[in-house]
N, C-alpha and C positions, 0 to 999 in steps of 0.2 A: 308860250302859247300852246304847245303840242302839253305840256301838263294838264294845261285849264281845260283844254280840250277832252283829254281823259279824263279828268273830276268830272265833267259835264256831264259824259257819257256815262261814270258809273252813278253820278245821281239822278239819271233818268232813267237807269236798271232798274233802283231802288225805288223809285218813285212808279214806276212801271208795275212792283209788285201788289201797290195798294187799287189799281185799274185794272188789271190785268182782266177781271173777266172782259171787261168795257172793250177794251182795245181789243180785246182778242175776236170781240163778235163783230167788232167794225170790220179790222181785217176780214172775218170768215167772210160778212156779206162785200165786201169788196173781193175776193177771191171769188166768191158763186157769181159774180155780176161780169166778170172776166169770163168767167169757165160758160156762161148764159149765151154768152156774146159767141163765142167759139162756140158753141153747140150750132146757133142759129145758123152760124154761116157753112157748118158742114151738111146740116138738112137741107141748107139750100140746094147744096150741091150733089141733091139724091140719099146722102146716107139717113140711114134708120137712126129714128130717137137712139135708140141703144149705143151703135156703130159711133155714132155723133158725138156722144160722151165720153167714149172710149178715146177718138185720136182728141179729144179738146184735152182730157186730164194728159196724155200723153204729151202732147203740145206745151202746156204749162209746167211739165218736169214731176208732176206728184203732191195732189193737194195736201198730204197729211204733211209730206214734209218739206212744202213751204211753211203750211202752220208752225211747226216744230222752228223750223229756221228763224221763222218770226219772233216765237216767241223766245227763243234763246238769247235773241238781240234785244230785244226789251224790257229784259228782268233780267236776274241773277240766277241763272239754271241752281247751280246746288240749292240755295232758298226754295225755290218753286219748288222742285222736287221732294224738298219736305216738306212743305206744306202738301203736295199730292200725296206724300206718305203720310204723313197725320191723318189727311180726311180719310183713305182707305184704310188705317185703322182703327179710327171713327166707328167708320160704317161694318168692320168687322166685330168691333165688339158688341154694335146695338145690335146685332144677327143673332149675337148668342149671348140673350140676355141672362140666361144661367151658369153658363161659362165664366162672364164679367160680375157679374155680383160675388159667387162664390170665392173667385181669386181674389176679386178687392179684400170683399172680409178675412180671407185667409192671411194673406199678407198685412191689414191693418192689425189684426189680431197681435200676429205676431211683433211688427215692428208697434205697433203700441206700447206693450211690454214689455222689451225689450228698452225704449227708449227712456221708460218712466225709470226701471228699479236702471237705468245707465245714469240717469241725473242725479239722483243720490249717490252712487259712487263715482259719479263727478266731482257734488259736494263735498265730500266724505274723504276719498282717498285722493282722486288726480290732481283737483286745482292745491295749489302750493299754499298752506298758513298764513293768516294775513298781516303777517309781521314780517321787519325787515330782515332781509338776508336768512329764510327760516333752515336754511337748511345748517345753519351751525346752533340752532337752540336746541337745548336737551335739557331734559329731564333728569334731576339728580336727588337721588333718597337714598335713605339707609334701606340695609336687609339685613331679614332677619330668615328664623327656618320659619317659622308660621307665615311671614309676610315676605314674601320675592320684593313686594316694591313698600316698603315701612316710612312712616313718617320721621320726618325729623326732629331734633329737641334742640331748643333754642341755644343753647351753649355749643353742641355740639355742630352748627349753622355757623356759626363765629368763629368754631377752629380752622373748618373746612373753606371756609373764604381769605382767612389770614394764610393759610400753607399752602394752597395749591399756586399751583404756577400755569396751570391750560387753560382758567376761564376770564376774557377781559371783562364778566361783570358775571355777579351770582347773589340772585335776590334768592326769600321765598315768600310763598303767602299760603292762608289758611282759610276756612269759613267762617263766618259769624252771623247774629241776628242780631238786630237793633230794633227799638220800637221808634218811630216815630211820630211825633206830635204834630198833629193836621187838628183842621179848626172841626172837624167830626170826631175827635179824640185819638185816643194812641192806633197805629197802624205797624204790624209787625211788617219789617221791610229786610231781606239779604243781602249781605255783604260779605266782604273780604278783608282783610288783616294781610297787606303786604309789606315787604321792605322798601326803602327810601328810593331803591333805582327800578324794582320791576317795570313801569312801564318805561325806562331807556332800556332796561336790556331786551322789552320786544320791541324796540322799534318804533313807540306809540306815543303818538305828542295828542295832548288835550283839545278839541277844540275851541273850547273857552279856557282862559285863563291862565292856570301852570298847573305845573307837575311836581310832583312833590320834590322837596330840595334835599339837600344831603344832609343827612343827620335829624330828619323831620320825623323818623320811625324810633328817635330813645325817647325812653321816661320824661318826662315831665313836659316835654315839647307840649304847646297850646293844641287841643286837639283840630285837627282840620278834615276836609273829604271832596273825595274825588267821586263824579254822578256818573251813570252811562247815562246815553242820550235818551233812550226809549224812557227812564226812569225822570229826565229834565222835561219831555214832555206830557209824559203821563202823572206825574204828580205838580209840579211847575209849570205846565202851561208852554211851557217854552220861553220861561223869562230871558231875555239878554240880560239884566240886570242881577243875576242868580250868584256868581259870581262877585267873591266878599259880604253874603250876606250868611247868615249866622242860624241856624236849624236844629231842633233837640231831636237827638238821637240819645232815647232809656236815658233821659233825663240829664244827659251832658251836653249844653251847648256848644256845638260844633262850626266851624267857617268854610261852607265851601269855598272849595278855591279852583275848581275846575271842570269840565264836561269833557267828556270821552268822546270819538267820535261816531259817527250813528253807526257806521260800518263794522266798529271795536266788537271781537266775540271773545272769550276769552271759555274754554269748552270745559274745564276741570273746575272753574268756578262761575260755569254758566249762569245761575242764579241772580248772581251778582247784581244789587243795584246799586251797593255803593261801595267802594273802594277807599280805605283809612287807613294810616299809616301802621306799623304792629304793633309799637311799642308796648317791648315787654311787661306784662302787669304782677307788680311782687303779689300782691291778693292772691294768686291764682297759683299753676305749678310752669307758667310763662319759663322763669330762668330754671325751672329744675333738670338736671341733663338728664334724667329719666323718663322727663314727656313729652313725647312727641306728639307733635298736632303740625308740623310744618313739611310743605311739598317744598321741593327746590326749583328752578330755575335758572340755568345759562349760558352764556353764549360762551363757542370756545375761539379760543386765539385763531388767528392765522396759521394756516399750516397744520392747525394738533386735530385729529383723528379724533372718533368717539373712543376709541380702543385704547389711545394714549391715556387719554381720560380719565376711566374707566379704571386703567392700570394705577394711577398716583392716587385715585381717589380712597381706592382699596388700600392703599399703603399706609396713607393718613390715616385710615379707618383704623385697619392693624394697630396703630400706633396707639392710638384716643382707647382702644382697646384695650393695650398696657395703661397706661397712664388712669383710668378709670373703670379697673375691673368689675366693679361694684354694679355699675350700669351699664358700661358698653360691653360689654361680655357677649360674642355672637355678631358684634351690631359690624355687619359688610356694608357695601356700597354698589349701587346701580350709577348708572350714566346711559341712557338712552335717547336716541331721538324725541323731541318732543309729540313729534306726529304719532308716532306710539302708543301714547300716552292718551292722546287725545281722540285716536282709532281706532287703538288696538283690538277694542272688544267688541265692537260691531265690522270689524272688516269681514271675519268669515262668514257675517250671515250676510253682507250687502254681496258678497264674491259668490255663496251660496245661490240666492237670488239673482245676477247677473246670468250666472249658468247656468239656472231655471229657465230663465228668460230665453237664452240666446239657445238651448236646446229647440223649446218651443217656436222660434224664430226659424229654424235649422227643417222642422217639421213642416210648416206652415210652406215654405220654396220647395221644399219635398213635394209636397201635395201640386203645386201651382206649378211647377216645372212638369211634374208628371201630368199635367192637363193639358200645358202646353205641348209638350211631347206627342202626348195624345191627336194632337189637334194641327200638328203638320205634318202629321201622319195623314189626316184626312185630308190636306190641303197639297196633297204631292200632285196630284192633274193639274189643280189651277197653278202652280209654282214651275210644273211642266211648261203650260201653255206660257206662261209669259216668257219664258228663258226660249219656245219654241219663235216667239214674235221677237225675239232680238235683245231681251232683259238683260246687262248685263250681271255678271256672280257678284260684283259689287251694290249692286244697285237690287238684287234681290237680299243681300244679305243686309242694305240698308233700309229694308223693311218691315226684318226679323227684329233688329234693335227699334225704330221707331215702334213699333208694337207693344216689346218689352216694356220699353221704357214711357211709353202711353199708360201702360198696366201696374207699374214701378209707381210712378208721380201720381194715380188715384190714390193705390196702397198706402201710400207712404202720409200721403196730405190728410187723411181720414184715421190713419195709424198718430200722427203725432196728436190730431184732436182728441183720440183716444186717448193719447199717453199723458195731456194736458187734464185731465178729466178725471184720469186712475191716478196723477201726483195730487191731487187734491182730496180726492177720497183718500189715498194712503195716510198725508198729512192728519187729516180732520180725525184719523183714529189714532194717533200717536197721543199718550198721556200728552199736556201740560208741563206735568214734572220732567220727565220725559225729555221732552225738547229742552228745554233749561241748558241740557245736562247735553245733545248736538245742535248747540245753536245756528253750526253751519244746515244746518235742515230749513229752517225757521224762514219764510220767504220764497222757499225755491217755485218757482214758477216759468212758462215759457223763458227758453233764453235760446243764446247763439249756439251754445255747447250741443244745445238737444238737436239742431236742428240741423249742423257740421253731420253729430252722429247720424242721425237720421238718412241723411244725403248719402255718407257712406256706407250704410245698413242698403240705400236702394240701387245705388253705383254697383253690390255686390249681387243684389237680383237680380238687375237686369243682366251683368254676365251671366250668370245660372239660366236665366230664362232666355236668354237668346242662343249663346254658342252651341248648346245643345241641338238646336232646332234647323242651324245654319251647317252644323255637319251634319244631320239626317237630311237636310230638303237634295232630292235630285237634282241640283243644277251641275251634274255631267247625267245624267239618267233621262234623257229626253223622253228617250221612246217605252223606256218602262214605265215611268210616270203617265205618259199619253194611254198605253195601255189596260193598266188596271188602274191607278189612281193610287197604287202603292198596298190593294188590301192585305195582299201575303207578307209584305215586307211590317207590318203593322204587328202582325201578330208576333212575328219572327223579332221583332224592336220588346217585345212585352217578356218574352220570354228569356233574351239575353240581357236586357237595361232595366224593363219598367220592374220588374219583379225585384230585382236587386233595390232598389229607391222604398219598395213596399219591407223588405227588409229593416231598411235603413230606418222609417220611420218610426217599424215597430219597438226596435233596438232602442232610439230615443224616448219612446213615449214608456217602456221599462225600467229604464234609468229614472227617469221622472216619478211613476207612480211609487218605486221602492222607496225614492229619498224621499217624498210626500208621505208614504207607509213610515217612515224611521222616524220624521220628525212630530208627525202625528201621536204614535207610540212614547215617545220622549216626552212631549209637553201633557199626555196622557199620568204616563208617570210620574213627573213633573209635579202636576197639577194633586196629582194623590199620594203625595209624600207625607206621612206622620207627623204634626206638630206638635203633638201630645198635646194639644188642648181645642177647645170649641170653639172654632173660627165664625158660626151663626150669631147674628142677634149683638154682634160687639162693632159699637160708636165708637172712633177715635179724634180726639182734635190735639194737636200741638200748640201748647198754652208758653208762652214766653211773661217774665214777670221780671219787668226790668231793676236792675240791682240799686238804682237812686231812690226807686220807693221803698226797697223793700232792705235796707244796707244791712241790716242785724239777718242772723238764721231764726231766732225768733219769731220775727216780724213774719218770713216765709213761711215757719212752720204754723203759724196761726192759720197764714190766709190760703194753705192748701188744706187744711183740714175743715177749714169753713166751706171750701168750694167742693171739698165732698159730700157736707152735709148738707149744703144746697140739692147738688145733681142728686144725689140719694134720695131727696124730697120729691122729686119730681115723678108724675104717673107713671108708671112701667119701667121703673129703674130698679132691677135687683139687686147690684152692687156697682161698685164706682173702684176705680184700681189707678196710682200714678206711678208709671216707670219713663225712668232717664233716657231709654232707649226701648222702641216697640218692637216686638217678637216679629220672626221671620223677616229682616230686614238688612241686619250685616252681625259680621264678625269682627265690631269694631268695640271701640270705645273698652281697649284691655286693660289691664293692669298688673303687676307681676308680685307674686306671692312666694311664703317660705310658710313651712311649717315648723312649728313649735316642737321638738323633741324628735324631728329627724334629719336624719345627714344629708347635707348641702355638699355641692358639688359645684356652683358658681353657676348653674346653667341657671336662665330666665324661665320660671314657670308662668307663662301667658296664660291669664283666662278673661274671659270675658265678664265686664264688673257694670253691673246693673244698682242701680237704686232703687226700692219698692216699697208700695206704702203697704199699711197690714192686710187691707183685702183683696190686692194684687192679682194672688196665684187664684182665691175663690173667685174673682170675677172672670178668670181666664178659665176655669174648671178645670188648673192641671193640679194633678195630682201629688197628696205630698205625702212623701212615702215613710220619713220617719221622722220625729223631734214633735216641733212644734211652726207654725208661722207667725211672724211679725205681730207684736200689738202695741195698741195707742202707747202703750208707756215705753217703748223703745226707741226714746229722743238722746236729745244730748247728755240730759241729768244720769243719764244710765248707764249703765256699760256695754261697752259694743257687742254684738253683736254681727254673725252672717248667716245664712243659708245658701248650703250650697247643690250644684245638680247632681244626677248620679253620674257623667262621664267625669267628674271632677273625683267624685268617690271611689269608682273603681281604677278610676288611674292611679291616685296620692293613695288611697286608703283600702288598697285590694286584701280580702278577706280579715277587716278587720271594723271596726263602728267608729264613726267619724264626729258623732254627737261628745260635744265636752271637749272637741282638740281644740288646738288654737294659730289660727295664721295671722300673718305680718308682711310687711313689705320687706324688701331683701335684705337689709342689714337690721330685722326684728326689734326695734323701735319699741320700747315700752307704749308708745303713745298709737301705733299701727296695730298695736294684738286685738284681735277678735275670736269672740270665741261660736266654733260652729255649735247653732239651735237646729236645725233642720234638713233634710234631704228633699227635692222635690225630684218633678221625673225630669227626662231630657225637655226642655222646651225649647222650640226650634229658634235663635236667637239670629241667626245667619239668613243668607238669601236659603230657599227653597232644596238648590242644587248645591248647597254648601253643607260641611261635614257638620256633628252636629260637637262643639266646643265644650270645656270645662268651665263654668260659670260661676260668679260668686255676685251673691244677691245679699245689696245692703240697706236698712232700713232708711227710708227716702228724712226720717226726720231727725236720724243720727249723719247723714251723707247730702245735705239742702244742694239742690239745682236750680239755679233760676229759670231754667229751658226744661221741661218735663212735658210728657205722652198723657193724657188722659182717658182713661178704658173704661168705657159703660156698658156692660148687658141688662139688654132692655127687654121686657117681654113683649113690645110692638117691634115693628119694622124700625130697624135701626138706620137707615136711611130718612124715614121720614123723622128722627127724632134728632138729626144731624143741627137745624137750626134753633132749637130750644136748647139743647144744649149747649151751643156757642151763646145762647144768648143769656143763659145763667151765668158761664164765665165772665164776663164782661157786664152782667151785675154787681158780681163783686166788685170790683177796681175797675173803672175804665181805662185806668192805665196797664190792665191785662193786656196780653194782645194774646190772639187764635190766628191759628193758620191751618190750614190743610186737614179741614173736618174730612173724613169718612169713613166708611166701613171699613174693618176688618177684614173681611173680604176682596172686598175691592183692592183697595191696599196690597196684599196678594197679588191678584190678577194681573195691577199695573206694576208691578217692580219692575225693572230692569229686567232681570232675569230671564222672569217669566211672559214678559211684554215678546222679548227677543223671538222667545221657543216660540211664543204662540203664531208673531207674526210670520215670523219664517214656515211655517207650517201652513198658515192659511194661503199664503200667496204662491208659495210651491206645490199644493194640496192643487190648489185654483190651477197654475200652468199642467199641472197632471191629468186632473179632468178633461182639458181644451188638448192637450195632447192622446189621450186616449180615445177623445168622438175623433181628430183628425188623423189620428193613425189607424182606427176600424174603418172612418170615412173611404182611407187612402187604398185601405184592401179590398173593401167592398168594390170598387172602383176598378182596381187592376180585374178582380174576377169576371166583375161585371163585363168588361171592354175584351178579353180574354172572349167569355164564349161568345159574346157576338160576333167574334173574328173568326170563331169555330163552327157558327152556325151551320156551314156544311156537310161539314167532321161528324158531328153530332147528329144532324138530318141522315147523312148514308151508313150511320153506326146502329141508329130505330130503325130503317127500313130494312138491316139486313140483320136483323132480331135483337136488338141488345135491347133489357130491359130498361124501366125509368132509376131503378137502385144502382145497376152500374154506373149511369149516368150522372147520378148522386156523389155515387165515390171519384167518378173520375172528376167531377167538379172540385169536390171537398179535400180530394188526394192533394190536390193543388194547391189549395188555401190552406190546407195542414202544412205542407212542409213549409212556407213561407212565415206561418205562423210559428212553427217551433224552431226555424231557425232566426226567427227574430227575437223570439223569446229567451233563446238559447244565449245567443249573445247578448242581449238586453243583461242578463241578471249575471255573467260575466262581467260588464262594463258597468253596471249596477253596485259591485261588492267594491270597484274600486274609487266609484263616485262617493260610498258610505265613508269609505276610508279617509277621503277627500275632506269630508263636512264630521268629522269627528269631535269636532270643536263643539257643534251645536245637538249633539247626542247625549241625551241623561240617561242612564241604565239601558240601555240598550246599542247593541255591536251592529258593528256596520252588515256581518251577514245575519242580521234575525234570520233565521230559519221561517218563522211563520208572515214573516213580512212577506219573503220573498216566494214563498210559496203563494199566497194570498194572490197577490201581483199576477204571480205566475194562472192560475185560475181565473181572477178577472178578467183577464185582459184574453186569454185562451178564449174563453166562452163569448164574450164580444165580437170575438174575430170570427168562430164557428158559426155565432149568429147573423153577424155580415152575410159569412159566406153563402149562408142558406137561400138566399134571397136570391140571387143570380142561378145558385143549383138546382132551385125548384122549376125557373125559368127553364133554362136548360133542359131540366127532364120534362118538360109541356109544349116541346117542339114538334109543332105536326113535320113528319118526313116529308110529306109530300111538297107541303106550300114551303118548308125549308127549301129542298131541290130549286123547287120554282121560282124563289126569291132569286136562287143562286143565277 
């Protein structure tokens, strides 16, 4: 009973607090109807209205706190209390309604950005692979000296799964393209070429159907395929029934036998939309242990280390080494985390970008702390008077936090809408290709992750914006506070604390602009790196010509020379050019050569091996420096034939002519000799920021590709001439397929690479700006609040003759030294942020000189300009009405 009785009680607290104003004016007018009553009868008895109220309140014990006792028993005191501390911060913040807006936006500003580039390295680095137990899969390849991470070759995949002893599973898989056959004609679609267990060793069961069985990846196996989901809905409809039906892929009827599930990313072969077994193809150079086209994958035993790994794998290597010096000569071995692999190259700019952010973040509670600083400073009387009526230090300091954190929860609510807003704009500019390629990107939108960080990004405001303000308020300073109201002690707070925080910000917002200066300069240089040819005015499309139409070289060598004499027809086409691989894009697709008549030494000569038809290099406009280039009669019936670049000339052939030599592959094969026709200049065949390679260019009708680059300069806008030219292609054969028309240009712009530079440069460029107005904002502001505190100083300094120009200095003396010791350490803390982010620096050192100088003068001049403002103020102080203020 005494339990039920307390519930009772505390649910009529609780219930009390939704009436409370109700009951509370009942009570007052029942308390005035008592204290009325006692009045009447003390006038009765001679005393004065006045007199009369005095012994009646006296009588009653104290009407405030009966009220108080009342309401204590009716509600829940600590509740009530914050709710009275809410409405009185309420009603502070609509008071100064330029104080509340500026701090919100400072703070959304900040946690905006901060929260957005936090979600991408959510995505990206912190949440764990979405495969089972990810932290024993790794990555496993050959190396080589040109290649740190080299592909693998299918024989030598075979050794390394049979000998080792640390991996319970080790598939690998590669790229491929397939056309497929839809009732609108052939459609080029991407895929992959794995081993029979890849998806058991990540972990990944189908959700339709099965997974491929053991031994489904040799030769002759009935071909079958595995779908991702997006690809079961976006070409199938979402059939249930998809599952044992039968689909031509380039002309082989294929069986699906299963759907991945919607969740499935796979980042190295993001593209991916259909997944086939490998099986090696003799046609090709599948079994040769000399080509590599294969990544690895696997998991390691119980107990074994990467390092273990890593050490056996290299020993095998060593071994396969001996046993086939011919090929493996050089060939080491990697073992790496697979998270690596799949982050490695975008962590330093998402880490980059986080540090941007959370600088800018760092500025922004700089600012918003020094306003609130600011502003209990002015608030030391009224903080007085309530501590003088009885307030206790708890209960004033639970006023400081309800405030903060009233100012926290706007900031923070208007910051993640921000940061919901800038993840969707960041998205909406990432190439297409791009995403493919961090499929964990692909979706991210509001979730729990953003909103945890968030919560903890304002958990940390609000301490910064309160403790500060709870160790300046006077609550032991009664009579000082009643006094002045704290003015002397304000100015005395600006000169010991706030000027250091002006400091602070400037220091951040120089760090900021130099790495904005660095990566500006980088993607600058970047951007204007030598291709030695005409990147204007040149159409590309990627033309796939599946091998069931075309099964002869023949057959291929016809219908590419048709489709150039098609596009060649067409209005504003100057020349027409096909390569295996398009310029400034990798340093891939190598091959390894010997020369005819000089001493071998076992070492691998890696160059990069291109295919190209005869108007090639003239549709590129690069230059050819000696022989001859390629023509129509340079087919099969002829004799081979190469042309190669000049870093291949002066390396193999230094001061001597390379026209009439002859190269071979490594063990110089009667059937491998070619003889060099020509020199051309460097063509940039690599990404942008990549070195520039030794090349060997083969005539595309002696060397057929069924996957070839198609190059048009046009003398109109090559952009508008993008769909007539896919639409010639696919004149010829419908069973053509085209993919990824565009510019030359463009092309450029979106690589990888150059996407990287440019993004990281805009977005820390963008935090550098919002840090430079709030770091001038933040000194204009100290100055500003400075001489008003001086107004005095300044009034009896004019009356007792100083002119307006000392006045000037002694304003500017001020704002200089805070400016150049912000500066000072700014570009300090600067050289070793450069240092930091040297990952994403292209010809340029983390201390440029003229960066930092640059920075150093921007930012100088910004601050003098601030400062000017408040020191002109200053020197148009009339003395007299100053005194008189005073």
């Amino acid at each position: 009973m005494r339990a039920l009785r307390k519930c009772r009680a505390w649910l009529l607290r609780l219930g009390g607090l939704f009436e409370l104003r109700r009951t509370q004016q009942i009570f007052a007018d029942e308390i005035e109807s008592h204290l009325q009553l006692h009045i009447d009868d003390h006038v009765r008895l001679g005393m004065t209205p006045m007199e009369a109220r005095r012994k009646a309140i006296l009588r009653l014990g104290g009407v405030e706190m009966t009220k108080q006792s009342y309401r204590e028993r009716s509600t829940v005191p600590v509740i009530d209390d914050l709710f009275q501390d809410l409405r009185f911060a309420l009603r502070q913040l609509r008071r100064a309604p330029g104080f509340t807006v500026t701090a919100v936006l400072m703070l959304a500003l900040g946690i905006g950005a901060s929260v957005a580039i936090f979600t991408f390295v959510d995505a990206a680095l912190l949440k764990p692979l979405p495969y089972r137990d990810p932290n024993r899969l790794v990555a496993v390849t050959e190396s080589v000296k040109l290649f740190p991470r080299a592909d693998l070759s299918y024989p030598d995949y075979l050794d390394w799964k049979k000998m080792n002893t640390v991996f319970s599973s080790f598939d690998v898989y590669t790229g491929t393209g397939y056309m497929l056959a839809t009732s609108s004609g052939a459609e080029p679609v991407n895929g992959a070429r794995v081993s029979d267990g890849f998806f058991r060793t990540l972990g990944i069961k189908p959700m339709l159907g099965r997974d491929f069985y053991a031994g489904e990846d040799l030769p002759g196996v009935a071909p079958s395929i595995l779908m991702t989901y997006r690809t079961w809905k976006k070409l199938f409809s979402g059939r249930p029934d998809i599952v044992g039906q039968t689909i031509d892929l380039s002309g082989v009827p294929t069986t699906v036998v299963g759907v991945l599930p919607e969740d499935f990313q796979f980042a190295p072969r993001g593209s991916a939309e259909f997944y086939a077994p490998f099986q090696a193809r003799s046609a090709g150079c599948d079994l040769g242990r000399g080509c590599h086209s294969l990544s690895g994958i696997a998991r390691l035993k119980e107990g074994v280390s990467i390092q273990s790994a890593l050490a056996e794998m290299v020993s095998i290597a060593a071994r396969l080494e001996k046993q086939y010096p011919d090929t493996n000569r050089g060939q080491g071995a990697i073992v790496e985390p697979l998270s690596e692999v799949i982050v490695g190259q975008i962590r330093p700019m998402l880490l980059t970008l986080l540090a941007g952010a959370g600088l800018l973040l760092a500025i922004a509670c700089v600012n918003v702390g020094s306003l609130l600083l600011v502003r209990s400073e002015s608030r030391r009387r009224e903080i007085a008077v309530r501590g003088a009526l009885g307030a206790s230090r708890t209960r004033l300091a639970r006023q400081f936090v309800t405030e903060g954190l009233l100012l926290v929860t706007l900031g923070t609510t208007l910051g993640i809408g921000l940061a919901v807003v800038t993840l969707r704009l960041l998205l909406s500019v990432i190439p297409a290709t791009l995403l493919f390629n961090v499929p964990f990107f692909q979706g991210l939108a509001f979730n729990g992750h953003m909103v945890l960080f968030a919560v903890g990004v304002g958990a940390l405001a609000v301490m910064l914006f309160t403790i500060p303000p709870m160790l300046r308020s006077p609550l032991n300073a009664v009579r000082e506070g009643l006094a002045d109201g704290g003015r002397g002690a304000a100015g005395t707070l600006w000169r010991r604390f706030g000027a250091n925080l002006v400091v602070l910000e400037l220091t951040i917002a120089v760090v900021l602009l130099v790495g904005a200066g660095l990566l500006g300069k980088s993607l600058y240089r970047l951007l204007h790196v030598d291709v030695n040819f005409d990147v204007d005015h040149l159409a590309t499309v990627q033309v796939m010509a599946p091998q069931a139409l075309y099964p002869k070289d023949d057959q291929l060598v016809r219908a590419s020379r048709e489709m150039i004499q098609r596009i060649s027809a067409l209005p504003g086409v100057k020349s027409v050019g096909l390569t295996s691989v398009l310029p400034v894009s990798c340093n891939c697709n190598t091959d390894w050569i010997r020369f005819v008549g000089k001493p071998y030494n076992g070492e691998h000569n890696e160059v990069n091996l291109r295919d190209v038809s005869p108007d090639f290099f003239q549709t590129l406009h690069a230059k050819l420096l000696s022989g001859r280039v390629f023509t129509d009669r340079d087919d099969g019936t002829r004799p081979k034939v190469v042309i190669i670049n000049k870093a291949l000339a002066r390396q193999y052939f230094p001061g001597e002519d390379p026209l009439g030599k002859k190269i071979g592959g490594v063990t110089l094969a009667p059937d491998s000799l070619k003889e060099i026709v020509g020199v051309v200049d460097d063509i940039h065949e690599g990404s942008l920021e990549s070195p520039i390679w030794p090349a060997v260019y083969y005539p595309i009708y002696q060397d057929t590709d069924y996957s070839f680059a198609v190059v048009v300069r046009t003398s109109q806008s090559e952009a508008s001439f993008l769909p007539e030219l896919v639409k010639t292609v696919h004149s010829i054969d419908p069973g053509i397929g085209t993919a990824f028309e565009s510019t030359m240009e463009q092309l450029i712009l979106d690589s990888p690479s150059t996407f990287l530079h440019r993004f990281a440069a805009w977005l820390v460029g963008g935090f550098a700006v919002l840090a430079l107005v709030l770091g001038v904002v933040g000194l204009y502001g100290v100055i500003a609040y400075s001489v008003s505190q001086r107004t005095r100083e300044i009034g009896v300094r004019m009356a007792l003759g100083a002119q307006r120009g000392s006045v000037y200095r002694l304003v500017m003396s001020e704002a200089s030294r805070l400016t150049i010791a912000g500066i000072g350490l700014g570009l300090i803390c600067a050289v070793g942020a450069g240092m930091g982010m040297r990952a994403l620096l292209f010809g340029t050192a983390a201390w440029d000189t003229m960066t930092l100088a640059s920075v150093a003068a921007v930012l100088g001049a910004s601050a003098m300009l601030a400062s000017y403002i408040p020191a002109r103020r200053a020197a148009s102080v009339n003395p007299v009405e100053a005194l008189r203020a005073e």
